[in-house]
N, C-alpha and C positions, 0 to 999 in steps of 0.2 A: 287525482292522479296528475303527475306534471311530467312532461317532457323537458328535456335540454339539451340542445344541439350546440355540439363544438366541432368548432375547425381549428387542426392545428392546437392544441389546448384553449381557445378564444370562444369563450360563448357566443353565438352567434343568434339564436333564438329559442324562444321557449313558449309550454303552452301550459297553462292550466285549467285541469274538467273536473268535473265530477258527474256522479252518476246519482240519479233522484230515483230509478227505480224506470220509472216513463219513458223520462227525455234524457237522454248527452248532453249537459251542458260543454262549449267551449268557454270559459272565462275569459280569457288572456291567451291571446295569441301574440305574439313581437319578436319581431326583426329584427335586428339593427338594421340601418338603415343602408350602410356599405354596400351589405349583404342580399340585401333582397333583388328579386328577380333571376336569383341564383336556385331556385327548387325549394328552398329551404320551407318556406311557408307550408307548401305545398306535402313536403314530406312532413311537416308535423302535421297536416289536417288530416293527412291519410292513417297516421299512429293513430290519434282517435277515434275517424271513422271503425280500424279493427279493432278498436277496446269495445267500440260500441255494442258489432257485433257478436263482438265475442261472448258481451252478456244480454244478448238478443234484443236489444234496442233499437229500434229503426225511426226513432226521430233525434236527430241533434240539431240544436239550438246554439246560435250565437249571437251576440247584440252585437248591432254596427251601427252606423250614419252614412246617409248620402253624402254628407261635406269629408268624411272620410276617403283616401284614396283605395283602402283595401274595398270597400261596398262593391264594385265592379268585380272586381277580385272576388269576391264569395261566389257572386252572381254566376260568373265565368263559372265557378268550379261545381256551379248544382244547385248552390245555396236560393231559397226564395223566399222573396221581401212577402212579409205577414201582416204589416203596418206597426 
């Protein structure tokens, strides 16, 4: 399943998951970069989280990095580091 967020006709971000049965994967989560710190992120994590539930799923998964800036960013929103 993939999300896409437009402002203004202007893609601004997008996400791609899918469902394995278990877990929620996030794939691809991105921002442009203009744009961030604008909710945006945030309102695609949330699209997911209710896909998840909706087909009873209560683990999602997404890969990140600490040298990354969004890893704080997941942290903040719930997300926890598994190694």
């Amino acid at each position: 399943m993939s999300w896409l967020f437009f402002i203004v006709g202007v893609l601004v971000g997008s996400t791609w998951t899918y469902d394995t049965g278990k877990v929620y994967e996030i794939d691809i989560l991105i921002v442009k970069e203009e744009k961030r710190g604008n909710g945006i992120g945030t309102e695609l994590l949330k699209l997911a989280e209710e896909e998840a539930k909706k087909h009873k799923i209560k683990l999602i998964d997404l890969e990140s990095s600490p040298q990354l800036r969004a890893f704080e960013w997941y942290k903040k929103l719930g997300f926890k580091e598994t190694g």
